[in-house]
C-alpha positions as CSV (number, residue, x, y, z in Angstrom):
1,X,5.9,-5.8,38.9
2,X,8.4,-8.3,37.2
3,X,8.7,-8.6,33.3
4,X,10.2,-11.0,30.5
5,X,12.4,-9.3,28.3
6,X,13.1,-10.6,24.5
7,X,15.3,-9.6,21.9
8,X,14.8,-9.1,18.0
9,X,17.6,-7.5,15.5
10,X,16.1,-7.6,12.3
11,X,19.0,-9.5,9.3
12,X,20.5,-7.3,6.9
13,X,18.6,-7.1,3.4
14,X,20.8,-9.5,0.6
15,X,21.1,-8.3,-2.6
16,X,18.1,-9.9,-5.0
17,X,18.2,-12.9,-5.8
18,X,18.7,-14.5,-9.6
19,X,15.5,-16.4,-9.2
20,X,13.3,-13.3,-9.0
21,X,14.6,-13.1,-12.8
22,X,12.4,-16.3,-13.7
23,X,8.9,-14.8,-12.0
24,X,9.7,-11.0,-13.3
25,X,6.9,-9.8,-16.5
26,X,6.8,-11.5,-19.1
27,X,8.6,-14.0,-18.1
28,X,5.9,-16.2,-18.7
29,X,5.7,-18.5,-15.3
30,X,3.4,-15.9,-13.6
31,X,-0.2,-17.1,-14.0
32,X,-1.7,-13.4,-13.7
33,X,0.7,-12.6,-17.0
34,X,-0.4,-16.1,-19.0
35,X,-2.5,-14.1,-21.7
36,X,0.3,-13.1,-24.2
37,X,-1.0,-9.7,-23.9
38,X,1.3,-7.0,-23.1
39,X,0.8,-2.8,-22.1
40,X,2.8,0.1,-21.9
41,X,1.8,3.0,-19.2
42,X,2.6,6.4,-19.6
43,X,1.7,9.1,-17.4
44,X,1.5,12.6,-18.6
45,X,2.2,16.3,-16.6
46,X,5.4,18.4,-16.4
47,X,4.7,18.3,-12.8
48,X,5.8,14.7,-12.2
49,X,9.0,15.8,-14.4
50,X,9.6,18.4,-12.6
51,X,9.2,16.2,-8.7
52,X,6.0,18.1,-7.6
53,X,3.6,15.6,-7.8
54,X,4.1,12.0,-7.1
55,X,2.8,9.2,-9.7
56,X,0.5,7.4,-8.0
57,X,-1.3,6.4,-11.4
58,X,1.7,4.4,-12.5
59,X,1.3,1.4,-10.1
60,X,-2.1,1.9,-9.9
61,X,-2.7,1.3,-13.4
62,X,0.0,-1.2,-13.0
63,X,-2.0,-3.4,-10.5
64,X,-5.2,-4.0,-12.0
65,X,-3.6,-4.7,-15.4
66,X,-1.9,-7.7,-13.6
67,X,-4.7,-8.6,-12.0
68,X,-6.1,-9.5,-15.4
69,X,-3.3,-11.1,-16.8
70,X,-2.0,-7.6,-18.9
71,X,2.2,-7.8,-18.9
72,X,3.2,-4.4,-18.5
73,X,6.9,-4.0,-20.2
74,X,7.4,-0.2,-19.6
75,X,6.7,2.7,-18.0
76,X,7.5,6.1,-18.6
77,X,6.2,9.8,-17.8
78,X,6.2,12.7,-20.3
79,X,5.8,16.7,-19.8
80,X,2.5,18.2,-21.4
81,X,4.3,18.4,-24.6
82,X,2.4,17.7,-27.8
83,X,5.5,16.3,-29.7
84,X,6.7,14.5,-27.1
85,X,3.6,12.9,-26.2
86,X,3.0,11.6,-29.5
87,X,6.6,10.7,-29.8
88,X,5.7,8.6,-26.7
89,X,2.5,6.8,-27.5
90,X,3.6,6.1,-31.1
91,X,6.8,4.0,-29.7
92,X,4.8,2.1,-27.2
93,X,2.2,1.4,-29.2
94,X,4.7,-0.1,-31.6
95,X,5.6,-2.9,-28.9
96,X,2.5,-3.3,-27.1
97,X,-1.1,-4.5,-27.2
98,X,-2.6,-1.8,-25.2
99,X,-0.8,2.1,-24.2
100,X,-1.9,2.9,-21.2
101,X,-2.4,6.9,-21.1
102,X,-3.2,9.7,-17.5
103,X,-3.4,12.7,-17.8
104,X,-3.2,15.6,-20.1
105,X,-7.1,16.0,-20.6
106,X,-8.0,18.5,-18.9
107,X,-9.4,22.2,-20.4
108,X,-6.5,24.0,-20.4
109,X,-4.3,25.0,-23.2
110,X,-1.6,22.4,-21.9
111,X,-4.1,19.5,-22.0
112,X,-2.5,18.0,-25.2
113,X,-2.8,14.8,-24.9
114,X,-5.6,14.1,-26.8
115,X,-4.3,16.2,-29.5
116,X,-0.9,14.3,-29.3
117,X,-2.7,10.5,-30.2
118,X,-4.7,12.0,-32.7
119,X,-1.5,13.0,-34.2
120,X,-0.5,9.6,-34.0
121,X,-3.3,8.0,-35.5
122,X,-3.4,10.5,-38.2
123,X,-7.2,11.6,-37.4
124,X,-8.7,14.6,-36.7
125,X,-10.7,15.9,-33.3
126,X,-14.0,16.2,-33.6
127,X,-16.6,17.8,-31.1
128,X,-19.3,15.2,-29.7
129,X,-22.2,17.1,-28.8
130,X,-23.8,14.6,-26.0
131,X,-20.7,15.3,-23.7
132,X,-21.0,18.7,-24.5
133,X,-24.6,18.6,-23.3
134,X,-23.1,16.6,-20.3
135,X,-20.6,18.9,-19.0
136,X,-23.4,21.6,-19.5
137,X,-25.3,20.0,-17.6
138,X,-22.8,19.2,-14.9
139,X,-21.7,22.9,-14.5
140,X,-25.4,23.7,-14.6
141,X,-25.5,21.9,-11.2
142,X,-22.9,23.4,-9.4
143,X,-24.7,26.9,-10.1
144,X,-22.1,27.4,-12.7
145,X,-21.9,28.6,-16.3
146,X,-19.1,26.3,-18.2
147,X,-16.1,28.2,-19.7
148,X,-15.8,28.0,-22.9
149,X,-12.1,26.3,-22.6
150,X,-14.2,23.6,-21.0
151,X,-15.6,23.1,-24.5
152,X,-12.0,21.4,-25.7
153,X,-13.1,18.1,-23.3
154,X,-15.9,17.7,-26.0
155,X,-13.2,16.8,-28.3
156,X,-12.0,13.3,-29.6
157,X,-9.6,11.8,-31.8
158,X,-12.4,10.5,-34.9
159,X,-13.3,7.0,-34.7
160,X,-12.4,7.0,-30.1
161,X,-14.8,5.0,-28.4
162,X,-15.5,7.7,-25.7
163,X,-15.2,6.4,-21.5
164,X,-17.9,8.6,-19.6
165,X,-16.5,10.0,-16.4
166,X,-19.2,10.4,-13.2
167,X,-16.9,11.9,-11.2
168,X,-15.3,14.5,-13.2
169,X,-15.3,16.5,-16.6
170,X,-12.6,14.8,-18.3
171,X,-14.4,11.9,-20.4
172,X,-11.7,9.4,-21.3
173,X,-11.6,7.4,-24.4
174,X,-9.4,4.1,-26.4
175,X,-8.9,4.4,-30.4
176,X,-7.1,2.1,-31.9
177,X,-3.5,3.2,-33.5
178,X,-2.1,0.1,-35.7
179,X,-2.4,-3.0,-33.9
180,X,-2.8,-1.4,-30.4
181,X,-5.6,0.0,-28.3
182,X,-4.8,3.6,-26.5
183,X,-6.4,4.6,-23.8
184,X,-6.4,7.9,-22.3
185,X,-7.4,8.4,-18.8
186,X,-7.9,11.7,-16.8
187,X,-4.9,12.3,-14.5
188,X,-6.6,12.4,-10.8
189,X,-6.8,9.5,-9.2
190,X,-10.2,9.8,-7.8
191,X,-11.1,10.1,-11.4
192,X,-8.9,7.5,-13.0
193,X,-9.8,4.8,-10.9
194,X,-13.3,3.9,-11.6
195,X,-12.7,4.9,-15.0
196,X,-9.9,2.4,-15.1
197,X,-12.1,-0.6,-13.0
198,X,-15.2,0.4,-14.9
199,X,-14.5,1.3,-18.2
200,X,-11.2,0.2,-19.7
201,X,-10.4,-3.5,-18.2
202,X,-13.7,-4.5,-19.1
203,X,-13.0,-3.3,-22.3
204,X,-9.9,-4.6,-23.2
205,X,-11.1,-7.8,-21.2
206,X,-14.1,-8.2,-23.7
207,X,-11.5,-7.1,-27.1
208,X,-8.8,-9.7,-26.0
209,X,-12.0,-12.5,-24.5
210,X,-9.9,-12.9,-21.3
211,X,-12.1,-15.0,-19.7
212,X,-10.1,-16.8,-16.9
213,X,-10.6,-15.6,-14.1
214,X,-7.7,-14.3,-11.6
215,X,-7.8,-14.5,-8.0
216,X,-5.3,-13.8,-5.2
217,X,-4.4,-14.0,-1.3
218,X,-2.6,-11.8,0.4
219,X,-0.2,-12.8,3.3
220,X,0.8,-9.8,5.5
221,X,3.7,-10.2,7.7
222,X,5.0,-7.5,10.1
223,X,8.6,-8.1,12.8
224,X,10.3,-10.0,10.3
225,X,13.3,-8.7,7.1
226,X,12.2,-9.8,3.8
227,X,15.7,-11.8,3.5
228,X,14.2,-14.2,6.3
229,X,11.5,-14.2,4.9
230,X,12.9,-14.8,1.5
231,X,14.9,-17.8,3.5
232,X,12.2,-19.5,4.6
233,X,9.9,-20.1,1.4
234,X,13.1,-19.9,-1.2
235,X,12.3,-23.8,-2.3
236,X,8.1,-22.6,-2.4
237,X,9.0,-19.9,-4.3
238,X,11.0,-21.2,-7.3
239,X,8.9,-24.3,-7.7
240,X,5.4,-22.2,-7.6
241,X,3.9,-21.6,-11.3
242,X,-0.1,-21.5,-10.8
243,X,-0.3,-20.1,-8.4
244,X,2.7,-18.2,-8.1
245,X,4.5,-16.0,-5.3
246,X,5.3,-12.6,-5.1
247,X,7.1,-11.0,-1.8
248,X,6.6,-6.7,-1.6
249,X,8.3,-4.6,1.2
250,X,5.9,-2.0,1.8
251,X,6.0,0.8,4.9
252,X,8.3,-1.7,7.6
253,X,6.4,-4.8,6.2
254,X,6.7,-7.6,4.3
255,X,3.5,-9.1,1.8
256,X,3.2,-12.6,0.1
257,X,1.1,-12.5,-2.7
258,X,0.1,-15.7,-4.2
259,X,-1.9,-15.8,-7.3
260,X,-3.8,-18.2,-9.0
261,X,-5.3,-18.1,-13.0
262,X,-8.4,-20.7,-13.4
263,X,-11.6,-21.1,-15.6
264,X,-13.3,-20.1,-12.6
265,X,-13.2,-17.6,-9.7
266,X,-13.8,-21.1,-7.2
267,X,-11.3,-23.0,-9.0
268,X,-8.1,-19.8,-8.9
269,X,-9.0,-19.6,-5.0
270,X,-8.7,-23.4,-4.4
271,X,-5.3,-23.2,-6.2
272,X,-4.1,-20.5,-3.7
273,X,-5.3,-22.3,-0.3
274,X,-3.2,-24.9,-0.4
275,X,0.1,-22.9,-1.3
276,X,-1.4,-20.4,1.3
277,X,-1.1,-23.0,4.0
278,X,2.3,-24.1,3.2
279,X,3.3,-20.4,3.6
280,X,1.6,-19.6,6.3
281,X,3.2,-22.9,7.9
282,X,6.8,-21.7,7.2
283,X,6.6,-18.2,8.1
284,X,4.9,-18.9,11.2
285,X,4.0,-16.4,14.2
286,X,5.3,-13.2,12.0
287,X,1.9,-13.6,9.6
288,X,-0.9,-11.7,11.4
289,X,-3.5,-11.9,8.3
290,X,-4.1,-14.0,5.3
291,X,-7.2,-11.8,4.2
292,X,-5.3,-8.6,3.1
293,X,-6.5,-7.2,6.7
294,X,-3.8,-4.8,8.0
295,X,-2.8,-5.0,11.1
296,X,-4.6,-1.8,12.6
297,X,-7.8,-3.6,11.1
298,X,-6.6,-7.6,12.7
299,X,-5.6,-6.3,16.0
300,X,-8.9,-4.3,16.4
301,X,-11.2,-7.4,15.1
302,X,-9.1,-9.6,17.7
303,X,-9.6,-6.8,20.6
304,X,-13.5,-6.9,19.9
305,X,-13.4,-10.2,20.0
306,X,-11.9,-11.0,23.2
307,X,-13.8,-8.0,24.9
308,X,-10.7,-6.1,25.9
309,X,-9.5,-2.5,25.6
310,X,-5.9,-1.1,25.0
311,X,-4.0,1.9,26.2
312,X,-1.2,3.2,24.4
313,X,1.8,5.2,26.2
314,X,4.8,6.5,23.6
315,X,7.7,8.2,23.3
316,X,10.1,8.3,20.4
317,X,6.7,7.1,18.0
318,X,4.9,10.3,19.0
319,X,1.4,9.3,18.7
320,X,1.8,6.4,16.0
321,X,0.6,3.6,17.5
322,X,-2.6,5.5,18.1
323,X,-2.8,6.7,14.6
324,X,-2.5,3.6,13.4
325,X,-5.4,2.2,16.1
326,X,-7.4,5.1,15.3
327,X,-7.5,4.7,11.3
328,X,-10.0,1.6,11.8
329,X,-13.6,2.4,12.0
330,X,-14.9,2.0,15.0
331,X,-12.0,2.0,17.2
332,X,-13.6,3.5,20.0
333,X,-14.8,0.1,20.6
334,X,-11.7,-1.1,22.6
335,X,-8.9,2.0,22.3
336,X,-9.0,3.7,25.2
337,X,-6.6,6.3,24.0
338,X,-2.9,7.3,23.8
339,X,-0.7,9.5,25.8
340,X,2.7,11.0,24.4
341,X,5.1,11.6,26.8
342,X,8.2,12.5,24.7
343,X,10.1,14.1,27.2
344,X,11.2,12.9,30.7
345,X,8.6,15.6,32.7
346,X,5.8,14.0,30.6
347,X,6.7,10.6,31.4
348,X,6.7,11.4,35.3
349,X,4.0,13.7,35.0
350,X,1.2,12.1,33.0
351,X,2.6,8.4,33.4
352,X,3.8,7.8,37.0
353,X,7.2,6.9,35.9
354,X,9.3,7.3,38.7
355,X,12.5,9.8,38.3
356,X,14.8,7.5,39.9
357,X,13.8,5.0,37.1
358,X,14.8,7.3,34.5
359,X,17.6,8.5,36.5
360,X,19.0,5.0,36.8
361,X,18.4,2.8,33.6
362,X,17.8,6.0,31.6
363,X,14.5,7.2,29.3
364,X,15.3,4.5,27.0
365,X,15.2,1.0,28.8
366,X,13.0,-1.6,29.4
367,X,12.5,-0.8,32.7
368,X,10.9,2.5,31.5
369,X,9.2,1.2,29.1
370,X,7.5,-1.2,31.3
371,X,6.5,1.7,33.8
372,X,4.9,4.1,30.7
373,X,2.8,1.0,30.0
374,X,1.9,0.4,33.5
375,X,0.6,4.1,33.6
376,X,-0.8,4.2,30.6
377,X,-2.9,1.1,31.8
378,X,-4.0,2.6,35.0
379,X,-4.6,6.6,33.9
380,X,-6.8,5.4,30.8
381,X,-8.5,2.2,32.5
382,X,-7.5,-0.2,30.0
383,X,-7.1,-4.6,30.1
384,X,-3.7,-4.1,27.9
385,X,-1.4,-1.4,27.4
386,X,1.5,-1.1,25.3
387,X,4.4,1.5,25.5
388,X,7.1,2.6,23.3
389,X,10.3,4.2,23.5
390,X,13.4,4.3,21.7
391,X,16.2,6.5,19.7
392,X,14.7,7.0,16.1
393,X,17.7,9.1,15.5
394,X,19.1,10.7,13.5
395,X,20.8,12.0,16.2
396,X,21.0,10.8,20.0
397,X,22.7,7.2,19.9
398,X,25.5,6.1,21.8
399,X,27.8,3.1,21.8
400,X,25.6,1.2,24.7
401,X,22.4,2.6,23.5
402,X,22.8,3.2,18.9
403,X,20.1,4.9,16.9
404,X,17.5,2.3,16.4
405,X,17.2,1.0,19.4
406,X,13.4,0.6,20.5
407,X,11.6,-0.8,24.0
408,X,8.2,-2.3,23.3
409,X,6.5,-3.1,26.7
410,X,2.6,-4.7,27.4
411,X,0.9,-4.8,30.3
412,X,-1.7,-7.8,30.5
413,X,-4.7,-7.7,33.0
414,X,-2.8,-9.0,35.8
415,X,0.2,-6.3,35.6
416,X,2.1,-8.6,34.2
417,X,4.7,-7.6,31.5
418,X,6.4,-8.5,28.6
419,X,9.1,-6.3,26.6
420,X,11.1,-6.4,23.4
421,X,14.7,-5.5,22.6
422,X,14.4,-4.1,19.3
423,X,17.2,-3.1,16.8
424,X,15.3,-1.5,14.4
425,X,17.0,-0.3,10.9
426,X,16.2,2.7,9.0
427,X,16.4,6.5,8.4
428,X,13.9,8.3,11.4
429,X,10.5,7.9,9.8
430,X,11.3,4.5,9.0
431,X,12.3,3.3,13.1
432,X,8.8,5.1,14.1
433,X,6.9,3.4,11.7
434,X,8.4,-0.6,12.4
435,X,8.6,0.3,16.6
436,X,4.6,1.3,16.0
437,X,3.9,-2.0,14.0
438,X,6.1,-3.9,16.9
439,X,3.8,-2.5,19.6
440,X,0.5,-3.3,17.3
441,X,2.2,-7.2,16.9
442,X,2.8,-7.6,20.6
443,X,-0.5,-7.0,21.3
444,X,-1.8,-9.2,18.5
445,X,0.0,-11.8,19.7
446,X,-0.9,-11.6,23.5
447,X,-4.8,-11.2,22.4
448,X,-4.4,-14.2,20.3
449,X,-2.7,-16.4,22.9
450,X,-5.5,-15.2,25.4
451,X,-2.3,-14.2,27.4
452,X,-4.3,-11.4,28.8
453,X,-2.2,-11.9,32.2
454,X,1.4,-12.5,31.4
């Protein structure tokens, strides 16, 4: 069995740019910030002070603002302390259109946030007796009696135009404090959310009559630093206005956001095409979607395309790849499986590799690599198979062979294979996770070419 080997060392990240300065919020060029309006988010719970829970509401909250044109200036998070929190919401809503509150409305006797903006706005809380009927009802349901410190979520600031919540018992609600809006929204996400996408864009949509609609594309791009790719579309990216350009690093990849304001929905999407094109032209064979698909999701649709099935065989990912197969829908279809052979004895044992292989190029090589995908092919009956292995470190590297260093291999239908140097950068997790989206983008690109046999 012969095989082509290629190499890839990913560039060092540069420092950011200036020009990110003239596309940052607020800075009036993006078109998803062109209303004038402007929002503060704060997020309420001792627990994110204190590093036990992560804020996942923040960006959230964040993302759909921009999405309808909202700047958002500031961000903070505050414990579930009634002074504080008002301290909080009275400053932002000095500055900003809208405040943006989550969490703190629970029925317990640190709930205060409701307590804190009526404080603010100088009203009392009265009780509303249709949501206390409603969370009646809803304990009523579950077979339960509600507490009577469940009676406290009955209570608004006077004057609150109250935001119903199906999937919990924290109603939210927006008053108006000066020339802002407030909104308070329940702290879990699952909650927040629709109350958020339902409830509180709509309304400040119909308050502020932003009627243009918003639409973007998202380019994701996987193999390639976000320096090169900053390289490549520097000259698209300063000139863009409407539609403009965003680049995010998220989990080992790189996305292009363009985004386009219109009067219509048909007209912001025919602004994006074109500058979509252009992007997709430069960046070239690192783009595997321009629908927002991950990869998991595009190498999957490609696979079920082209009728074939995959095999998986890794090493120093530990049953990534096939985690990351596995998280479509439907993946039975065309994965076949994966087997882990960390150690040597697993390699031999469950893979066929060869001890004098290992003996003479060592666990981590591309000969080995193209074996493990070899026997992954053959033990699980697959057309493709793609094997990993690598140092993801901490420990283990040598001068010849550093921490980072990663063997993709893919076996075609005809036995042919191909196999990638990889110098990948990052702490442990990180080398796992861009080795696992290396193997998932070889076999993109193979199933795309139709290269099925090398």
């Amino acid at each position: 069995m012969g095989f082509r080997l290629s190499c890839w060392s990913p560039r060092p990240r540069m420092q950011a740019d200036p020009k990110s300065q003239s596309h940052s919020p607020g800075a009036g060029s993006d078109p998803a910030r062109a209303s004038g309006r402007s929002a503060e988010i704060i997020t309420i719970g001792t627990e994110l002070l204190l590093g036990q829970l992560v804020d996942t509401n923040t960006p959230a909250i964040a993302a759909e603002l921009a999405e309808n044109g909202i700047d958002v200036y500031r961000t903070c998070s505050v414990g579930d302390n009634r002074v504080r929190i008002a301290e909080a919401v009275r400053e932002a809503a000095s500055r900003a259109d809208a405040v943006m509150c989550a969490g703190g409305l629970g029925p317990t006797v640190d709930d205060v946030t409701r307590d804190a903006i009526a404080d603010v706005a100088g009203v009392a809380l009265l009780r509303d007796e249709r949501v206390a009927d409603d969370l009646r009802r809803y304990f009523a349901g579950l077979g339960r009696t509600m507490s009577a410190n469940n009676e406290r979520q009955a209570l608004f600031p006077a004057g609150a135009i109250i935001l119903e919540n199906p999937h919990g018992t924290a109603p939210g609600f927006a008053l108006d404090v000066g020339s802002a809006i407030v909104i308070a929204l329940p702290g879990p996400p699952r909650e927040l959310l629709p109350m958020l996408r339902e409830k509180a864009v709509p309304l400040l949509r119909s308050r502020w009559n932003l009627a243009a609609a918003i639409v973007s594309r998202i380019i994701r791009t996987a193999g390639v630093s976000e320096s090169e790719i900053d390289r490549r579309i520097d000259d698209l990216f300063r000139s863009a206005e409407n539609p403009s350009i965003a680049v995010l690093t998220h989990d080992g990849e790189v996305i292009v956001k363009v985004t386009g304001k219109a009067a219509t929905a048909e007209d912001a999407r025919s602004l994006c095409d074109g500058l979509v094109a252009q992007l997709v032209a430069r960046l070239g064979e690192c783009v595997y979607s321009t629908d927002g698909a991950s990869l998991p999701e595009t190498v999957g649709r490609c696979l079920r395309e082209r009728g074939l099935t995959l095999a998986a065989a890794e090493s120093c990912t530990g049953g990534l790849v096939g985690a990351l197969v596995t998280s479509v829908a439907g993946a039975s279809d065309y994965f076949r499986g994966s087997i882990v052979a960390y150690g040597n004895r697993a390699k031999t044992q469950l893979l066929d590799v060869a001890p004098p292989l290992i003996e003479r190029h060592g666990a981590v090589s591309a000969e080995v690599a193209a074996a493990m995908a070899e026997g992954a092919k053959a033990a699980l009956e697959a057309s493709l198979a793609v094997a990993v292995t690598g140092i993801a470190g901490p420990s283990g590297g040598t001068q010849d062979k550093p921490v980072g260093l990663v063997y993709v291999a893919l076996v075609g239908e005809d036995h042919t294979c191909t196999v990638q140097r990889l110098q990948l950068p990052g702490a442990r997790d990180m080398v796992q996770r861009r080795a696992a989206l290396a193997a998932l983008l070889l076999v993109l690109r193979t199933c795309r070419e139709k290269r099925t046999g090398g």
